[in-house]
DRENKELO-972947 format. One record per residue (C-alpha): residue number from 1; x, y, z. Coordinates in steps of 0.5 Angstrom, whole numbers, plus 500, padded with zeros to 3 digits. Layout:
BEGIN
+-----+-----+-----+-----+
! num !  xx !  yy !  zz !
+-----+-----+-----+-----+
! NUM !   X !   Y !   Z !
...
+-----+-----+-----+-----+
end
This chain:
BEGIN
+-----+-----+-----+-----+
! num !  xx !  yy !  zz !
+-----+-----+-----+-----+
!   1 ! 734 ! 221 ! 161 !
!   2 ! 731 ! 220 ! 155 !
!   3 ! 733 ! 211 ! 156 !
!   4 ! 730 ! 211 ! 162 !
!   5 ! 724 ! 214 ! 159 !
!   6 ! 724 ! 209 ! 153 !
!   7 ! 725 ! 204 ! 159 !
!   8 ! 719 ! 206 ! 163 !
!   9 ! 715 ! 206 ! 156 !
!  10 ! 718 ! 199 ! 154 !
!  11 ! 715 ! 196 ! 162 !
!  12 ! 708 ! 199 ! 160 !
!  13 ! 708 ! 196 ! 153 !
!  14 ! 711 ! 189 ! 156 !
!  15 ! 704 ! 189 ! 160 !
!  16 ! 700 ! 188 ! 154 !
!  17 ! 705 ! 184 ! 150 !
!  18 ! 707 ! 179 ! 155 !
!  19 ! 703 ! 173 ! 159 !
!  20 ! 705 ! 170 ! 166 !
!  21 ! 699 ! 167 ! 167 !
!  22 ! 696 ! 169 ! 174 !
!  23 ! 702 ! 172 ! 176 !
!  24 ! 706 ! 178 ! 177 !
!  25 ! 714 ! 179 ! 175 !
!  26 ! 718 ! 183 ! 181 !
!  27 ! 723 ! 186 ! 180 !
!  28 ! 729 ! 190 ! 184 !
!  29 ! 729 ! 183 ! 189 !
!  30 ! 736 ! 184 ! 190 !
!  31 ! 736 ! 191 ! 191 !
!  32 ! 735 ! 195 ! 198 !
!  33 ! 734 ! 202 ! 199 !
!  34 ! 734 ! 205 ! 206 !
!  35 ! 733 ! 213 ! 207 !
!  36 ! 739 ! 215 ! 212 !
!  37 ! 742 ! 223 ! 214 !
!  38 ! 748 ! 223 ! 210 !
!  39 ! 753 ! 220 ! 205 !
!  40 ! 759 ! 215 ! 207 !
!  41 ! 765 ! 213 ! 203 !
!  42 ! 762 ! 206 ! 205 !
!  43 ! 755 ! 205 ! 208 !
!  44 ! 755 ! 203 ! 216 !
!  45 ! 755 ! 196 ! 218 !
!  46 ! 748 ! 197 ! 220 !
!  47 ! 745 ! 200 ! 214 !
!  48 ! 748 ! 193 ! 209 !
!  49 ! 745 ! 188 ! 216 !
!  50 ! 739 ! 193 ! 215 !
!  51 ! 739 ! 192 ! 207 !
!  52 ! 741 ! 184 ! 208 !
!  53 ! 735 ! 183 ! 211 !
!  54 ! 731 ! 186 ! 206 !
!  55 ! 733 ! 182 ! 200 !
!  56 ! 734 ! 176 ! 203 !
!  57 ! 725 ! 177 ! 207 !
!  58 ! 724 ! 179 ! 199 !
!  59 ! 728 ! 173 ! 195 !
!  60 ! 726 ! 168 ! 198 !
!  61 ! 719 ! 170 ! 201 !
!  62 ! 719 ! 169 ! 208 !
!  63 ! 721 ! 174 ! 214 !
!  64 ! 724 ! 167 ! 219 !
!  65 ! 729 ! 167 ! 214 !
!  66 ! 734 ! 173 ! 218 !
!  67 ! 733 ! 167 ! 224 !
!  68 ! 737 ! 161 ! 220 !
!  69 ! 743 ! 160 ! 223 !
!  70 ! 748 ! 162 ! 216 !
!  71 ! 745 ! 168 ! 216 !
!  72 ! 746 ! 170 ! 223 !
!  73 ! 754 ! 168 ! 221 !
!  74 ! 752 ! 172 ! 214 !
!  75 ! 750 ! 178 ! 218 !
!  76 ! 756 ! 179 ! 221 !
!  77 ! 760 ! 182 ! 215 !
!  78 ! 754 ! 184 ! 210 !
!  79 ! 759 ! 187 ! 206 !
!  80 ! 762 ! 181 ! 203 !
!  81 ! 754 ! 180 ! 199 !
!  82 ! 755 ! 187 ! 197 !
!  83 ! 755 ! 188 ! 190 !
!  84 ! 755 ! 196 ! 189 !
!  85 ! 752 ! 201 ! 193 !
!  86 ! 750 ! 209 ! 190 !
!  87 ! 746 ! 215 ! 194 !
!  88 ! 740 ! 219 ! 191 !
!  89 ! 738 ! 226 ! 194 !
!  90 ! 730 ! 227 ! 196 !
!  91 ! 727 ! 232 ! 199 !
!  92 ! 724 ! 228 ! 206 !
!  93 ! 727 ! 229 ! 212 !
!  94 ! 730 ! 225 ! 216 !
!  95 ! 732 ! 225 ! 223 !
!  96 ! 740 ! 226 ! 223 !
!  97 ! 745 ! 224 ! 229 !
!  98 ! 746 ! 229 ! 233 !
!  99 ! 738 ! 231 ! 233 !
! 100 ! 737 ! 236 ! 228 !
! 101 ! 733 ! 235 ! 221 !
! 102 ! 736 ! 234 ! 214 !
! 103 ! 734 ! 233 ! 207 !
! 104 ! 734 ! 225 ! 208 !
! 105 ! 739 ! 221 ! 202 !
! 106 ! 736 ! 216 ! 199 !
! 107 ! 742 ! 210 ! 200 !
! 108 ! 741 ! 204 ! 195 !
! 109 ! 744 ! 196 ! 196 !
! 110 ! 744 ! 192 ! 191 !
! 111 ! 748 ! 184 ! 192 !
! 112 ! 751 ! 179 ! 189 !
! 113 ! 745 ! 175 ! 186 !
! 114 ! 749 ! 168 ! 186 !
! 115 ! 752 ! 170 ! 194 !
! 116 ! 744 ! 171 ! 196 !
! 117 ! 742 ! 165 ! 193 !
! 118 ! 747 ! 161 ! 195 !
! 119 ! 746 ! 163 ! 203 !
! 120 ! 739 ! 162 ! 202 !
! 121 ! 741 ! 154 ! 199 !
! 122 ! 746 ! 154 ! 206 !
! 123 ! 739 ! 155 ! 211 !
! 124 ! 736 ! 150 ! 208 !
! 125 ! 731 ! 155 ! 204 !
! 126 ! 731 ! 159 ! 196 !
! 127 ! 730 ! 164 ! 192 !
! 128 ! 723 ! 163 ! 190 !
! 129 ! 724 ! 167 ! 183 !
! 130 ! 721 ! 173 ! 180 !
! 131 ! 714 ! 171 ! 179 !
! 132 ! 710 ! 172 ! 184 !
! 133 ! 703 ! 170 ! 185 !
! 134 ! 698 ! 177 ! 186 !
! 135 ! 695 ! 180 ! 192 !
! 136 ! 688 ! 183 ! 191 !
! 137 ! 686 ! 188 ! 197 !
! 138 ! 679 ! 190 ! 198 !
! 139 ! 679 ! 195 ! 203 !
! 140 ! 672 ! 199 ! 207 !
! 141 ! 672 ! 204 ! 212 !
! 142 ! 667 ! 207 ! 217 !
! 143 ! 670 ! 214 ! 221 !
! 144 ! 666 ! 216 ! 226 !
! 145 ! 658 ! 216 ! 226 !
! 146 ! 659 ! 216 ! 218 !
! 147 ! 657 ! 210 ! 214 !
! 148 ! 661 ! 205 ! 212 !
! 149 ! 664 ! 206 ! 206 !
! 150 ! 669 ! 203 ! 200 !
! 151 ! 676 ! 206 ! 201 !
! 152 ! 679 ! 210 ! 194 !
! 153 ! 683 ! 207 ! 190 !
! 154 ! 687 ! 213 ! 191 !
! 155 ! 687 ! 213 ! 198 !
! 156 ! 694 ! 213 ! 201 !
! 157 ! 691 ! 207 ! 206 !
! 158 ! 692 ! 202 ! 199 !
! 159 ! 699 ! 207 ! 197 !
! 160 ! 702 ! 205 ! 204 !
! 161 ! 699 ! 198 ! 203 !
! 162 ! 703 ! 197 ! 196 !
! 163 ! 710 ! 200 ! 199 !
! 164 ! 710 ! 195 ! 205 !
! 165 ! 708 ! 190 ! 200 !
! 166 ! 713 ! 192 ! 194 !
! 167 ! 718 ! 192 ! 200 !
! 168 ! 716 ! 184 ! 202 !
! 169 ! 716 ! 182 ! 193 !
! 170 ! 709 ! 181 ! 194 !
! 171 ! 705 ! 184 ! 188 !
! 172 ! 698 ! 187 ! 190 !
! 173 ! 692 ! 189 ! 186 !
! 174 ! 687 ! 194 ! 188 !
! 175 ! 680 ! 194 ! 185 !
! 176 ! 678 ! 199 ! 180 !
! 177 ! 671 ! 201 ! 185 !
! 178 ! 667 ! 202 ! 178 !
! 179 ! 660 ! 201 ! 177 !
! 180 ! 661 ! 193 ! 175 !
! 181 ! 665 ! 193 ! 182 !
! 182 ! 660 ! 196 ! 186 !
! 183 ! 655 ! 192 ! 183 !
! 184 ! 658 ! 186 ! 184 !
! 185 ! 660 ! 187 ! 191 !
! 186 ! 656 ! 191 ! 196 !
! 187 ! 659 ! 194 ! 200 !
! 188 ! 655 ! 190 ! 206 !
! 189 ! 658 ! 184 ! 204 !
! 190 ! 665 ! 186 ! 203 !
! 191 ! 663 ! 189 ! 211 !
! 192 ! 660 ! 182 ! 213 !
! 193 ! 667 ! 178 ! 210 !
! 194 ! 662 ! 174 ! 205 !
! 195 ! 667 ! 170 ! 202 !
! 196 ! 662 ! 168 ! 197 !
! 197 ! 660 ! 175 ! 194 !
! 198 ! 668 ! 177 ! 195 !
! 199 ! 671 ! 172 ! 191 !
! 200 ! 666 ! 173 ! 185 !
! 201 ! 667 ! 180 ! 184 !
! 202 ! 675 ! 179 ! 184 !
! 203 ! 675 ! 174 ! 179 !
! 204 ! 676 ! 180 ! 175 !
! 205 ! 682 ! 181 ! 177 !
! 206 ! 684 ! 174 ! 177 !
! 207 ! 688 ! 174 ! 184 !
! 208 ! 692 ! 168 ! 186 !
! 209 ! 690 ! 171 ! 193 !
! 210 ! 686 ! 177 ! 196 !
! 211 ! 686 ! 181 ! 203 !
! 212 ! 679 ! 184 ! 206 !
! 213 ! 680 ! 190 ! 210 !
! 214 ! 675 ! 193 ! 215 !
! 215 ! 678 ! 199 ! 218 !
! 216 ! 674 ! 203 ! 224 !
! 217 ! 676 ! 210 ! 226 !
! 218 ! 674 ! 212 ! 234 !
! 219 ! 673 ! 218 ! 236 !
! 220 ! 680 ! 219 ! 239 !
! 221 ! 683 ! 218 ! 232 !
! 222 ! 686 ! 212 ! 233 !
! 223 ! 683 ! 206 ! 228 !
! 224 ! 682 ! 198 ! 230 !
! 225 ! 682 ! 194 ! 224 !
! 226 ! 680 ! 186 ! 222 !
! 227 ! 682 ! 183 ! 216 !
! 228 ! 680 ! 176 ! 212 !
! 229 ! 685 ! 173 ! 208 !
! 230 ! 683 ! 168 ! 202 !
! 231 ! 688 ! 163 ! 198 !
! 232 ! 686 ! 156 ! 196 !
! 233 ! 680 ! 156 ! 199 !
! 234 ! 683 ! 157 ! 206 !
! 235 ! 681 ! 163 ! 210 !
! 236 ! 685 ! 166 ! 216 !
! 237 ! 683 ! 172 ! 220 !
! 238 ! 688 ! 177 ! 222 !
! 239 ! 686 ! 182 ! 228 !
! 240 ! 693 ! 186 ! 229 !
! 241 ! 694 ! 191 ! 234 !
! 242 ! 699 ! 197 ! 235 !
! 243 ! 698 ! 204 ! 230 !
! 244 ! 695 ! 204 ! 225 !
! 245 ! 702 ! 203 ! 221 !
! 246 ! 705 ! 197 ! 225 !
! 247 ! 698 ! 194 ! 224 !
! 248 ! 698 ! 195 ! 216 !
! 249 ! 705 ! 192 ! 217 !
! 250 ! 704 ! 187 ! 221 !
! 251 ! 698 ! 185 ! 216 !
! 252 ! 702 ! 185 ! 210 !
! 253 ! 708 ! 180 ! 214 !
! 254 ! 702 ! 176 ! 216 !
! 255 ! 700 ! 175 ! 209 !
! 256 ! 707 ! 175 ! 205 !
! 257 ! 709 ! 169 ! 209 !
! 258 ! 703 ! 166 ! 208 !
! 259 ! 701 ! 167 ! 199 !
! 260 ! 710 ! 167 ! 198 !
! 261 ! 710 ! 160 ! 202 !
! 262 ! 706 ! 157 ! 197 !
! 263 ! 712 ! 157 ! 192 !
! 264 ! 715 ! 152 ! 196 !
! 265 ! 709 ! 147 ! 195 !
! 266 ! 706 ! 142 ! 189 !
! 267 ! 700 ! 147 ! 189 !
! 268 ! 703 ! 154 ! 187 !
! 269 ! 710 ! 153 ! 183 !
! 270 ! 713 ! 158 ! 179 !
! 271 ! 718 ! 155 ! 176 !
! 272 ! 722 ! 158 ! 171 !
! 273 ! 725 ! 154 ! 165 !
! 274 ! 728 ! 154 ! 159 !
! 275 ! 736 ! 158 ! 158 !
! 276 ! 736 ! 165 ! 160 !
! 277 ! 739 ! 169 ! 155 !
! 278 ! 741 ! 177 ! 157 !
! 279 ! 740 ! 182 ! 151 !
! 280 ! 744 ! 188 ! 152 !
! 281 ! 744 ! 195 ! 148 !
! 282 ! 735 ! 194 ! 148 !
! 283 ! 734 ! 202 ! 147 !
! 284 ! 727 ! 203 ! 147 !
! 285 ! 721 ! 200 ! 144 !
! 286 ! 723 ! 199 ! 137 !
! 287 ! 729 ! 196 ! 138 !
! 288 ! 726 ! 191 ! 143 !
! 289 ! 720 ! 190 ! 138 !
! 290 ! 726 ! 188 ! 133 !
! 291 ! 729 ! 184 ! 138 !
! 292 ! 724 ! 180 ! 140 !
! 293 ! 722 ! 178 ! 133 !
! 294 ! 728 ! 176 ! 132 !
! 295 ! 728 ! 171 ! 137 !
! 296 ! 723 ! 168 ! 135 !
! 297 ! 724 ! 167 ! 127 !
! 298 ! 730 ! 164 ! 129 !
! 299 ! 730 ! 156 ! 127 !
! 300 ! 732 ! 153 ! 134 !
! 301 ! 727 ! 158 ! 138 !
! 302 ! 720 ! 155 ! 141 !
! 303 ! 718 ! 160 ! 146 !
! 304 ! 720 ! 167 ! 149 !
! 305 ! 718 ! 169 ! 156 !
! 306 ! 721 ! 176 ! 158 !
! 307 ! 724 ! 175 ! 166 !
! 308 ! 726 ! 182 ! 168 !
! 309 ! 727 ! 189 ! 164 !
! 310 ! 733 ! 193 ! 168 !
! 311 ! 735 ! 200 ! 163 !
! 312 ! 738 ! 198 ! 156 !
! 313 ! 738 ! 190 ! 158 !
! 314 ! 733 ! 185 ! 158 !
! 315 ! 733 ! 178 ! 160 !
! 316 ! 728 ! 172 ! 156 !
! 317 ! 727 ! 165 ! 158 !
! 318 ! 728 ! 162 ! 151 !
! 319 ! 725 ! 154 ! 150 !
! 320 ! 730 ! 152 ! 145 !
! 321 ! 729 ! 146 ! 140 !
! 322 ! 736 ! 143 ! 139 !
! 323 ! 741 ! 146 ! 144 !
! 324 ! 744 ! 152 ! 146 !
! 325 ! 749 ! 149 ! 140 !
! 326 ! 743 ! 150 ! 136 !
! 327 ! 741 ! 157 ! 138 !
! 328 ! 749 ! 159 ! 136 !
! 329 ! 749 ! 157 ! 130 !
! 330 ! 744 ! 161 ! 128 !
! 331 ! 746 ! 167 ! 130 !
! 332 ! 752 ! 167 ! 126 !
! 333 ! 748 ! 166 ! 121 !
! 334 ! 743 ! 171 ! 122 !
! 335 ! 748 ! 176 ! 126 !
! 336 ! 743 ! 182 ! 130 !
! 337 ! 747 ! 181 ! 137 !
! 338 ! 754 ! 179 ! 138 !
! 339 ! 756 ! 175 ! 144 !
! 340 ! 759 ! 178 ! 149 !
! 341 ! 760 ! 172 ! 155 !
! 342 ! 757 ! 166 ! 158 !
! 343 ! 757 ! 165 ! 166 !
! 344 ! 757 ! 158 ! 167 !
! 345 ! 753 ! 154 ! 170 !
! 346 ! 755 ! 149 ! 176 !
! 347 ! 751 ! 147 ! 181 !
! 348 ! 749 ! 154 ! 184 !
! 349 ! 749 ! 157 ! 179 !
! 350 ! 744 ! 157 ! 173 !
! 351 ! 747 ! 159 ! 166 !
! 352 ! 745 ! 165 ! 163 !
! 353 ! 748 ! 167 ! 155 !
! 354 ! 749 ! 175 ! 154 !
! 355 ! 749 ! 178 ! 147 !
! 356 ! 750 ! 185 ! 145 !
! 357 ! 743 ! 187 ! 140 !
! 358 ! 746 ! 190 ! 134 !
! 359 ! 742 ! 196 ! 130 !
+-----+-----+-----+-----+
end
């Protein structure tokens, strides 16, 4: 308990200490979660084709993904991608089998990196890396006769918004509603979708894309939604239909095909250099405070980025001056972290070097 704590408080410190200019890292990219009735000794086939199709929408940032021929092949023994699996217990009901309601288990897919990535390289696509450009969502809504309004950024609406975005890899932002932002934007011309005013009360927020939404809810209870969708100076008006889930659904799809799909161009892409190097036995802010500046006092470092925090490891992106030679002498010479294993490269596979952080 007390390392996941120190993990959580480490996340937040990181938002203040590290820079990925107008970007967000995603993380769990490889990982699916599914609430299913029971345990099994081996989840079912149609859990891991669930889950497959998960990671691989998330990783390389497209929903077409499931239609290429190779995944198709791929989708048919899901297991030979599956690194682990691991169940939690939860208190939302599910649906089971036979009819009746249980308390749902919280079933977790995590594959193989490199597998994932290699299929996606045999459909012709790729993994898109872990930084991702933000989504900011302004949302405003009319019930009924009352007038239309600014939705809270603690409505369930922007929470239901955030959970289909985190299950597409797509970062979303919500604004804060203080008073620079509604003297920045009226909620008039967030209604009207005046790109002009929306633009310019984003810039706070510094968004690489935003999503505009105005909801009606009839006198039945049902809503009807339009929404505008801003990137690069291109706009695109989405007019879903169905319920209210299927149409914020819809909506979320709609956009993380069309921002994601920018990482694939000259315009907007993130391309991660430098060696990665993976840290293990960081607990806790301390040690990672130490860990980081002792990278940076070694001779051969230039630069380094963090990538992904997962509990006691961390992965950095290390600009090195001198080679991967280089960064090995100085660490013999200056022993904090014992080497532990290289993965080597190949043509699939980028080359990662693993130390222990010694205390």
């Amino acid at each position: 308990m007390m390392r996941n704590l120190c993990t959580s408080m480490l996340l937040l410190i990181l938002t203040g200490l590290c820079s990925l200019t107008q970007a967000a890292t995603v993380r769990g990219l490889y990982t699916a979660e599914l609430l299913v009735p029971e345990q099994l000794s081996q989840p079912a086939d149609g859990q891991l084709q669930q889950g497959l199709k998960s990671v691989l929408i998330k990783v390389s940032g497209r929903s077409q993904v499931v239609n290429k021929a190779a995944v198709v092949e791929a989708l048919r023994m899901p297991a030979a991608l599956l690194s682990q699996f691991s169940y939690q217990s939860t208190q939302t009901p599910v649906a089971a089998g036979d009819g009746r309601e249980v308390l749902g288990q919280l079933l977790l897919l995590e594959f193989d990196p490199v597998l994932i990535d290699q299929l996606l390289q045999r459909s012709a696509m790729k993994a898109i890396g872990h930084a991702r450009p933000m989504l900011m969502v302004w949302l405003a809504a009319q019930r009924g006769n009352a007038a239309r309004d600014f939705v809270a950024p603690e409505s369930k609406l922007y929470a239901e918004l955030a959970q289909l975005a985190n299950a597409r890899g797509l970062p979303l932002d919500v604004p804060l509603l203080d008073l620079n932002d509604q003297s920045a934007l009226d909620v008039s011309d967030l209604w009207g979708f005046f790109r002009e005013s929306i633009v310019q009360a984003s810039d706070r927020y510094k968004p690489e894309a935003i999503l505009v939404g105005r909801l009606v809810q009839g006198g039945s209870g049902g809503w009807q939604t339009e929404w505008l969708l801003l990137k690069d100076g291109q706009a695109r008006s989405l007019s879903p239909s169905g319920s209210l889930s299927n149409q914020l659904q819809q909506v979320i799809n709609e956009s993380a095909d069309f921002v994601l799909s920018s990482l694939g161009s000259s315009r907007f892409n993130y391309v991660e250099t430098g060696l990665q190097l993976e840290i293990a036995n960081v607990d806790g802010i301390d040690d990672y405070l130490q860990l980081v500046d002792y990278l940076n006092q070694l001779p051969p470092v230039e630069t380094v980025r963090v990538s992904i925090i997962d509990a006691d490891r961390v992965l950095f992106r290390v600009e090195l001056q001198g080679g991967v030679q280089a960064l090995e002498q100085a660490v013999r010479l200056n022993p904090r972290m014992s080497p532990m294993s290289r993965v080597g490269g190949g043509d699939d596979v980028e080359p990662v070097m693993t130390y222990r952080w010694q205390e």
